[in-house]
C-alpha positions as CSV (number, residue, x, y, z in Angstrom):
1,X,0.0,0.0,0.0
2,X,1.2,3.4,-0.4
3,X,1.2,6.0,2.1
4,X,-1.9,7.4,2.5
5,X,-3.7,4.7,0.6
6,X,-6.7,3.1,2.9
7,X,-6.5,-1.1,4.3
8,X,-9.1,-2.7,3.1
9,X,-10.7,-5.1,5.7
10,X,-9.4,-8.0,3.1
11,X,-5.8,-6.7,3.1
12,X,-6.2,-6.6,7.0
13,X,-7.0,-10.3,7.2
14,X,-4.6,-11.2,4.7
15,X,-1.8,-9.2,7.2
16,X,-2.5,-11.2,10.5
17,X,-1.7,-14.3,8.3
18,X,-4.0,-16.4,9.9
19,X,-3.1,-20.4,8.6
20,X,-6.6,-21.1,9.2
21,X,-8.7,-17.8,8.3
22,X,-7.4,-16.9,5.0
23,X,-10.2,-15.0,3.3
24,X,-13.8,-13.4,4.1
25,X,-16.9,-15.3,3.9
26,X,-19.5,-13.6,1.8
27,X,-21.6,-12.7,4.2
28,X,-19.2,-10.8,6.2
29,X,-17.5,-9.2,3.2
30,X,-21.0,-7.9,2.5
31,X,-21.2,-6.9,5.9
32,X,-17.8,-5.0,6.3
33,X,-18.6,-3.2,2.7
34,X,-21.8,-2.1,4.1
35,X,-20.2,0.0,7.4
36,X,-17.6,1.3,4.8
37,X,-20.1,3.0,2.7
38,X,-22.2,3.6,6.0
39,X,-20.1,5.1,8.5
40,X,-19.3,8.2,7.9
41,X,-23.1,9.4,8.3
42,X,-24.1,6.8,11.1
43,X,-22.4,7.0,13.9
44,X,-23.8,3.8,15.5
45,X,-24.1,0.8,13.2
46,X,-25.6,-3.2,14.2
47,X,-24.5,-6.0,12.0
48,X,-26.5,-9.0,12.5
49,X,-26.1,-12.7,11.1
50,X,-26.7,-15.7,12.1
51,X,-25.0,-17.7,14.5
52,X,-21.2,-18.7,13.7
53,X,-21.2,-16.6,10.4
54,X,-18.0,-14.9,11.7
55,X,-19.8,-11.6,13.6
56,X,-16.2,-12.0,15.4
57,X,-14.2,-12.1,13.2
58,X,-16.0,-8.8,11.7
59,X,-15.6,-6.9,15.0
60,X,-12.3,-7.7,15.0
61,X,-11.4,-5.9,11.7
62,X,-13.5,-2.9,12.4
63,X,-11.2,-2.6,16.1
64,X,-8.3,-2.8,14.3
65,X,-9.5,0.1,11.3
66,X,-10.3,2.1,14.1
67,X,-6.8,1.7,16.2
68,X,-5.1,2.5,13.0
69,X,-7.1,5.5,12.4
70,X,-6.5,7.1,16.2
């Protein structure tokens, strides 16, 4: 990436080189795209699936965006 340049949440999984998580399911791809294009206007934001479809795993990505952007 080049300075400036924004993670995406892929990139961010891919960089924690996880040997057994190695790519986003569709549903949380879906989900992480979805509070990128929504975040800026809400400030509060609820992603629901259903159990074990990696709401985790989603929280985890967003905590790390929002460490790197202070």
């Amino acid at each position: 990436l080049e300075r400036g340049d924004a993670m995406t949440f892929e990139d961010r999984l891919a960089s924690l080189a996880s040997p057994s998580i190695t790519a986003l399911r569709p549903a949380q791809k879906a989900a992480l795209e979805a509070f990128d294009r929504l975040r800026a206007d809400n400030p509060d934001i609820g992603i629901e699936l259903p159990t074990g479809a990696g709401k985790t795993l989603i929280a985890l990505l967003i905590a790390d965006q929002a460490l790197d952007e202070g």
